[in-house]
Phi, psi and omega in degrees: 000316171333285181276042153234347185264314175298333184254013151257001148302333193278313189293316186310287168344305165333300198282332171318283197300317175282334165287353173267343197268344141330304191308293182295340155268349203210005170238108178246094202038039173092352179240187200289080209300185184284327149224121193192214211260133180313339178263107196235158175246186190260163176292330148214097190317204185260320208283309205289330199271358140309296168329307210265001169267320162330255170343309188285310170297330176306308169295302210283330165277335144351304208253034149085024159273142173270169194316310206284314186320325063090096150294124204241147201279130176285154181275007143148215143001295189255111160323165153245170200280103173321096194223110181283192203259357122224123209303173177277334188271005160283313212274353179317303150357280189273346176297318192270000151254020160264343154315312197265016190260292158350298190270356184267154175247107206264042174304337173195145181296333231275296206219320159307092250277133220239016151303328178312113180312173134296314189332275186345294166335283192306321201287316189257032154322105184219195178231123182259128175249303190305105163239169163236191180261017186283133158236140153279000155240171181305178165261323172314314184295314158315246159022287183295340165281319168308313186291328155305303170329291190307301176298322221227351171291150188282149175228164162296138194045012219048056183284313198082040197261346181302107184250149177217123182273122143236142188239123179233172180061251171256013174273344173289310215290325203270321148348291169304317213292338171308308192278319176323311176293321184287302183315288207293338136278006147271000181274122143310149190285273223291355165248356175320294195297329167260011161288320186298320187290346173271008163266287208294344154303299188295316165306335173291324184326187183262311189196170195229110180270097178280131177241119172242185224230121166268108173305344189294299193287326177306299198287345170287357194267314196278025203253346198262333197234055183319340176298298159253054301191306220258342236219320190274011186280332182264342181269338210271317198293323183286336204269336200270337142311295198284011169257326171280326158309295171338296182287341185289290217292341181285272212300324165285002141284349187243034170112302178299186164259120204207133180233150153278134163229178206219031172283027152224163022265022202280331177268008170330283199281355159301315192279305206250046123280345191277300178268013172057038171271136184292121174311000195258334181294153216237111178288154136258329170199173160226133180267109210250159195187143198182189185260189198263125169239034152190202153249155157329129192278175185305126162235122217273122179259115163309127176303153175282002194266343186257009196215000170223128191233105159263183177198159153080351144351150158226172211287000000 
């Protein structure tokens, strides 16, 4: 017991001596030597307050206390204070425009402004008829904004029923040029010029979103949930709104102009024999979009006191 109390005095000593010889390299009156390890201390560093737990243990199994017994000396008031070689005011910056990056809605890094809220988005949602063919993002970028939507909008049941053609360039323009052909024998001749001029509106654009309906997944739920059975025709309807909402409101964050339009079903089976779409999918709408060559028309608000109702709120 003697020589196990002496030889872990000799290691505390040991250590005494190496926290004085710590001091004297790398602690020069609390300050910074001039070249030495980018992590440095305060004036009352880690090396002095080894010395004095050093020391205090050394004394204190001397005088027949054992290790645990053994009381190590506080680094005072305070820890003391660490400061690597990058500070907390460099990284402050960025923590707070990766916050405020955090709150903005955000659809592609590339072009959207990025102060912009959701709110904001949705509020400044409008219907663009005048478009052109300016895009402010990429088609790739385009893409990657579908391919979210499409992953992460909510469906009934997690169906997933939602398909979506997107069409550009000249895959938009042959697209109109489709509902022209299907229309136009059914359009009385004396209204013929203003519909065709309102279909080369839409061909002016840049693209075209087709949102179709699979049914397939829609009749296993209701085969798998007969109970509500009569409900999934109608849930099928919200999740494929709530993909077209998505995409107006995205993409006219990013600059374009974008109208719903409803040109089906007389045109279904012409696009998807063309594109090879399975006859069973169901169009619901198409979203046309582009950049903007004109404004929105004025739009007229119901009061919120007839169309929201809370209750059990608190002041």
């Amino acid at each position: 017991m003697l020589a196990n109390t002496r030889a872990l005095a000799i290691g505390l000593i040991t250590g005494l001596l190496l926290a004085i010889f710590l001091q004297h390299i790398f602690v020069q009156d609390g300050t910074q030597p001039a070249s030495g390890p980018a992590l440095w201390l305060g004036s009352d560093n880690m090396a002095t307050a080894a010395l004095r737990n050093s020391l205090q243990m050394a004394q204190q199994v001397l005088r027949g206390a054992g290790y645990k017994s053994a009381r190590f000396a506080p680094f005072g008031p305070h820890p003391p204070p660490i400061a690597s070689s990058i500070s907390s005011t460099a990284l402050r910056p960025a923590l707070s425009s990766t916050s405020a990056a955090s709150k903005a809605f955000s659809t592609s890094s590339a072009n959207m402004a990025s102060s912009k809220s959701f709110l904001d988005a949705v509020k400044d949602r409008r219907t663009f008829y005048q478009l052109n063919k300016e895009a402010p993002i990429s088609d790739k970028q385009i893409t990657d904004i579908v391919n979210t939507a499409v992953l992460n909008v909510p469906s009934s049941f997690n169906s997933q029923s939602t398909r979506v053609v997107v069409l550009l360039n000249k895959e938009h323009e042959t697209f109109w040029g489709f509902v022209g052909d299907t229309l136009k024998p059914m359009v009385p001749e004396e209204q013929w010029g203003n519909t065709e001029k309102k279909l080369s509106g839409f061909s002016a654009a840049y693209g075209s979103i087709l949102f179709f309906e699979d049914p397939e997944p829609v009749e296993n739920l209701r085969k798998a949930f007969p109970l509500y059975a009569h409900h999934f025709g109608d849930w099928s309807e919200h999740t494929s709104a709530m993909h077209q909402f998505t995409l107006w409101v995205a993409l006219e964050a990013e600059g374009f102009g974008a109208n719903l339009q409803h040109y089906n079903p007389i045109v279904d089976q012409k696009v998807q024999q063309h594109y090879n779409i399975p006859l069973e999918w169901k169009l619901r709408a198409q979203l046309v979009f582009g950049g903007r060559a004109g404004e929105p028309g004025e739009k007229k608000f119901e009061p919120l006191e007839k169309r929201v109702f809370v209750h059990g709120a608190k002041e």
